[in-house]
C-alpha positions in Angstrom: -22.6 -31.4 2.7 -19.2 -31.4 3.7 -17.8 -32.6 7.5 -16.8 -29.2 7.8 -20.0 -27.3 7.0 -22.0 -30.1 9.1 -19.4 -29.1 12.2 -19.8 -25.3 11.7 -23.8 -25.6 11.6 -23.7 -28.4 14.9 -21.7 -25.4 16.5 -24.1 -22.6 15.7 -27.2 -25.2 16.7 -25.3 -25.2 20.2 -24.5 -21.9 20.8 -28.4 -21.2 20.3 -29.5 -24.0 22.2 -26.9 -22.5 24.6 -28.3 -19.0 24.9 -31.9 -19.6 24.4 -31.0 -22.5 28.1 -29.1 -18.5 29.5 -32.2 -16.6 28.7 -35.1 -18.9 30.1 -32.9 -19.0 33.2 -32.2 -15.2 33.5 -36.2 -14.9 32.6 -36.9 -17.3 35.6 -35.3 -15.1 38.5 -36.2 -12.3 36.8 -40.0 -13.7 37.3 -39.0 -15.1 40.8 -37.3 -12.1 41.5 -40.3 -9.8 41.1 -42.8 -11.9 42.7 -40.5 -11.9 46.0 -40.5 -8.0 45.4 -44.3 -7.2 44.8 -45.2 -9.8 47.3 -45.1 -7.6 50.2 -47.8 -5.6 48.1 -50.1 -8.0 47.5 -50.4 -8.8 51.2 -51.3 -5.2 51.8 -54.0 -5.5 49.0 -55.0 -8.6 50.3 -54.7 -7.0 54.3 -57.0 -4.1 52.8 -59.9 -6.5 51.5 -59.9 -8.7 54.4 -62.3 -8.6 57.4 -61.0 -7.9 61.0 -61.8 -11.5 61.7 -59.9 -13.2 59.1 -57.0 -10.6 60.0 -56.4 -12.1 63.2 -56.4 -16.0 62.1 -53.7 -18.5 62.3 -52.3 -19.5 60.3 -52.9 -16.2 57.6 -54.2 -16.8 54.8 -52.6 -15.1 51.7 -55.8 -14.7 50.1 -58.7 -13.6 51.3 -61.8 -15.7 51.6 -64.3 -12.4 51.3 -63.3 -9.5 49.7 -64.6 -6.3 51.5 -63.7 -3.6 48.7 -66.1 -1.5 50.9 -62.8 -1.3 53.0 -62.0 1.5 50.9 -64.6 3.7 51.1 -65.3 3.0 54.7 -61.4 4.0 54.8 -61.8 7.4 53.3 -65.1 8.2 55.5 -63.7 7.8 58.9 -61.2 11.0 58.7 -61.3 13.4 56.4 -59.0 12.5 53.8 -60.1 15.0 51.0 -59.2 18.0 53.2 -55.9 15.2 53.4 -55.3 15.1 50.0 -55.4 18.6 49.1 -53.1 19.3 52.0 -50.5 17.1 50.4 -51.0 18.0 46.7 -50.4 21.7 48.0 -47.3 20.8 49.8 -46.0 18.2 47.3 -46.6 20.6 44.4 -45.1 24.0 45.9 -42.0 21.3 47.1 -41.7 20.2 43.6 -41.5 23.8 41.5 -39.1 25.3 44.2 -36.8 22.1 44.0 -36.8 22.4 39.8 -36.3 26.3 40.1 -33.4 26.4 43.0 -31.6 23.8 41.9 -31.4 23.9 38.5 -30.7 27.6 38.7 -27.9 26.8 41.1 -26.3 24.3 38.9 -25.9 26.1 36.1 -23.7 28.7 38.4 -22.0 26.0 38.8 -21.2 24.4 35.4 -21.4 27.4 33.3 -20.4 30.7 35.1 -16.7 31.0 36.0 -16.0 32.6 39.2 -13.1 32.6 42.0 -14.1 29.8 44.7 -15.4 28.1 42.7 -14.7 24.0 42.9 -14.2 25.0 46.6 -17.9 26.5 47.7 -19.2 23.3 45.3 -17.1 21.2 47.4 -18.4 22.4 50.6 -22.1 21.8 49.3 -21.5 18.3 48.3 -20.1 18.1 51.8 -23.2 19.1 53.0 -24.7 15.5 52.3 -22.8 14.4 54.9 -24.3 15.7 57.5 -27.6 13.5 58.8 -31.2 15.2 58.5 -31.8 14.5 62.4 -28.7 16.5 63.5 -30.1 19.8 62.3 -33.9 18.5 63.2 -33.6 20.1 66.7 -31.9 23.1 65.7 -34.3 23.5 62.6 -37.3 23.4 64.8 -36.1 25.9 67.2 -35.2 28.4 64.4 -38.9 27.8 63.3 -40.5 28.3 66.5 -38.5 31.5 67.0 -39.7 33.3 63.8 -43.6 31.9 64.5 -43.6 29.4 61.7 -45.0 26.0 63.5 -48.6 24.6 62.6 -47.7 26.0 58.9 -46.6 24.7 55.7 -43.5 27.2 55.4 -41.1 25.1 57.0 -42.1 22.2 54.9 -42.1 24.4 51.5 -39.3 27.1 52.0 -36.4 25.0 52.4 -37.1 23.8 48.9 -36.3 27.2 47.6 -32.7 27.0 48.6 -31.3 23.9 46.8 -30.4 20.7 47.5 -26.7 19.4 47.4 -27.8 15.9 45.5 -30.3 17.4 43.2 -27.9 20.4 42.0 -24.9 18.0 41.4 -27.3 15.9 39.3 -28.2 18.7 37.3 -24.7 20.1 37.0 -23.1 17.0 35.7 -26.1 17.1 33.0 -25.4 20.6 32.6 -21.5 20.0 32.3 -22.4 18.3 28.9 -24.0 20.8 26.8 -21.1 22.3 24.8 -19.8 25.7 26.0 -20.0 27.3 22.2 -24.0 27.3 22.6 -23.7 29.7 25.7 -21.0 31.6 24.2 -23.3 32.3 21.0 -25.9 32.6 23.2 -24.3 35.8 25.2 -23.2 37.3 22.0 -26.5 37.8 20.5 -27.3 39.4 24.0 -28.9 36.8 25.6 -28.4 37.3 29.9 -27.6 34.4 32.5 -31.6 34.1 33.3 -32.7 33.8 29.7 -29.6 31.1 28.9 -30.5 29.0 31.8 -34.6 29.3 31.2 -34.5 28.8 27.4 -31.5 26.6 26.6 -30.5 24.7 29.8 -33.6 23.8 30.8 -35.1 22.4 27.7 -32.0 20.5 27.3 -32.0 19.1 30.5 -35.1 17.9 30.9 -34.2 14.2 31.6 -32.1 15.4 34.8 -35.2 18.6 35.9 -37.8 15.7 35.1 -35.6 13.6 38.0 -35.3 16.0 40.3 -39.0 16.3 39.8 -39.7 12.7 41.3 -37.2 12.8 43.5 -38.7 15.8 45.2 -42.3 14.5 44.6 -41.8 11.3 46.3 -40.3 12.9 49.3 -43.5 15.8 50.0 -46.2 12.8 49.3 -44.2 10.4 51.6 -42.8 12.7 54.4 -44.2 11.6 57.9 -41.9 13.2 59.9 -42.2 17.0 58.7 -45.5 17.4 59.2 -45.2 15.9 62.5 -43.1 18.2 63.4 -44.1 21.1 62.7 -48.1 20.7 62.4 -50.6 20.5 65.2 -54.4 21.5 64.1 -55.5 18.7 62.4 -57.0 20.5 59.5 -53.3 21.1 58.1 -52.6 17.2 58.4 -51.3 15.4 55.2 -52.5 11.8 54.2 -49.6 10.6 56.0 -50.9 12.1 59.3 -53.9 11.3 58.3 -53.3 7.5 58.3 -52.3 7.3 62.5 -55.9 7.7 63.1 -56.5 3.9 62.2 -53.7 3.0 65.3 -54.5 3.1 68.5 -53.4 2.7 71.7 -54.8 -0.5 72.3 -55.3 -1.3 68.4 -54.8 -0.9 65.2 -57.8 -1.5 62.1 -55.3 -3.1 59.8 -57.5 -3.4 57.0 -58.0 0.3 57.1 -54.6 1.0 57.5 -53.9 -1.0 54.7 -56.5 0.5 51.9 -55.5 4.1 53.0 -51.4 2.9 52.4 -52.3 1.5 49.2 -54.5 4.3 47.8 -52.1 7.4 49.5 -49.2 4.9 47.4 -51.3 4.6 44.2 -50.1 8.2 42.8 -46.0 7.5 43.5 -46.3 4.4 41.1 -48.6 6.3 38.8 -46.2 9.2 38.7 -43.1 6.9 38.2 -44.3 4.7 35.1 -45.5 8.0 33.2 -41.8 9.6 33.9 -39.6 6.2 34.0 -38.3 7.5 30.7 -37.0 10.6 31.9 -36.0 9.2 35.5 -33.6 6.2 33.6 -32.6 9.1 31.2 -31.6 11.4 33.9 -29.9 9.1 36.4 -26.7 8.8 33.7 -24.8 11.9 35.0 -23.4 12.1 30.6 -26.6 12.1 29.2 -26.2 16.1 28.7 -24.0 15.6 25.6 -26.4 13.7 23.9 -28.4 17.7 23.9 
């Protein structure tokens, strides 16, 4: 073998040894990375299995000496988290399909139907995101108790119906990538504006509709606030009002509190690894030319 074929293949040895020493590093705090992450998790499983008694030691320990899994179902026997639960899956579904329907609908006005005022009324509904949720709380919950709609689920549901100004300039930038010839052909064979966007937009879009879809999921299961608002009789409560019954005034049953976070956060990270596909997918505003 010659010098020079003995230098090339030294090289080539280095530049692997090189980027096998790059990867196990990246791997490393990657790993250490996620362990800092999910570590706040694994003290609320922990929380959840432990006893009252070994709750309150010092120092804590980070894992628990008995595990009380009964925690669990002593936590969904002390209110009546099934009523809870169906509550929320009402709520969270009803938010979900009027979020898909409004917006989507909306944003193919807006990428696909020319009209005067356009850019200018989409402007003004991106501006809208501007403004903070808790500067039209007060006026919101006024206009509700005018019309008779507190202790119901319609001020929680309705507003879904009428679009969101992040969700509808998600799906319009997917929208704005399925080619204009497709519509056209579309409207010659006699197709209308509701069959176009329900048959072709949709199905093409599903990346962006299935993000919307957790978006607006994990906002109904999650939303505290709402509810608190605008719902008194404790029969209407949603898992999230449900969980204050473990604080008191004087104290709080942390391993309760902890079982019931855990299980009402169980279907979010169920929900996400089934639809991470379409979430990553949807999340790149030029994915639509790929339909």
């Amino acid at each position: 073998m010659s010098v020079a074929s003995k230098q090339k293949t030294s090289y080539f040895e280095s530049v692997k040894v090189r980027k096998r020493i790059s990867q196990t590093i990246v791997t490393i705090i990657l790993i250490l990375g996620s362990l800092l992450i999910l570590s706040p998790v694994w003290w609320m499983f922990a929380t959840s299995v432990k006893s009252m008694g070994e709750i309150m030691q010092f120092p804590p320990t980070f894992i628990p000496k008995e595990w009380h899994f009964k925690n669990y179902i002593q936590t969904w026997k002390a209110a009546p988290f099934t009523r809870y639960l169906f509550n929320t899956l009402l709520i969270t579904f009803c938010v979900v399909i009027g979020n898909v329907l409004s917006n989507s609908f909306i944003a193919y006005g807006f990428a696909k139907i020319r009209f005067r005022g356009r850019n200018v009324l989409f402007a003004v509904v991106l501006a809208t995101m501007m403004i903070p949720g808790f500067v039209t709380m007060i006026p919101h919950y006024v206009m509700y108790s005018k019309i008779g709609w507190l202790n119901t689920y319609l001020p929680l549901i309705l507003p879904s119906f009428f679009g969101s100004a992040f969700n509808i300039f998600l799906i319009r930038q997917f929208y704005l990538g399925v080619p204009n010839e497709l519509i056209e052909a579309a409207k010659i064979d006699g197709a209308s504006h509701i069959y176009i966007w329900s048959r072709i937009m949709i199905p093409l879009a599903k990346p962006a509709i299935a993000t919307v879809a957790i978006f607006s999921f994990n906002g109904a299961w999650n939303d505290f606030l709402g509810p608190l608002l605008y719902i008194n009789d404790d029969t209407l409560y949603t898992l999230q009002l449900g969980l204050q019954v473990f604080k008191g005034q004087l104290d709080t049953q942390w391993n309760y509190l902890m079982a019931g976070s855990l299980l009402v956060l169980l279907p979010v990270i169920i929900i996400f690894f089934i639809f991470q596909k379409y979430f990553i997918e949807g999340m790149n505003l030029t994915a639509g030319s790929k339909g």
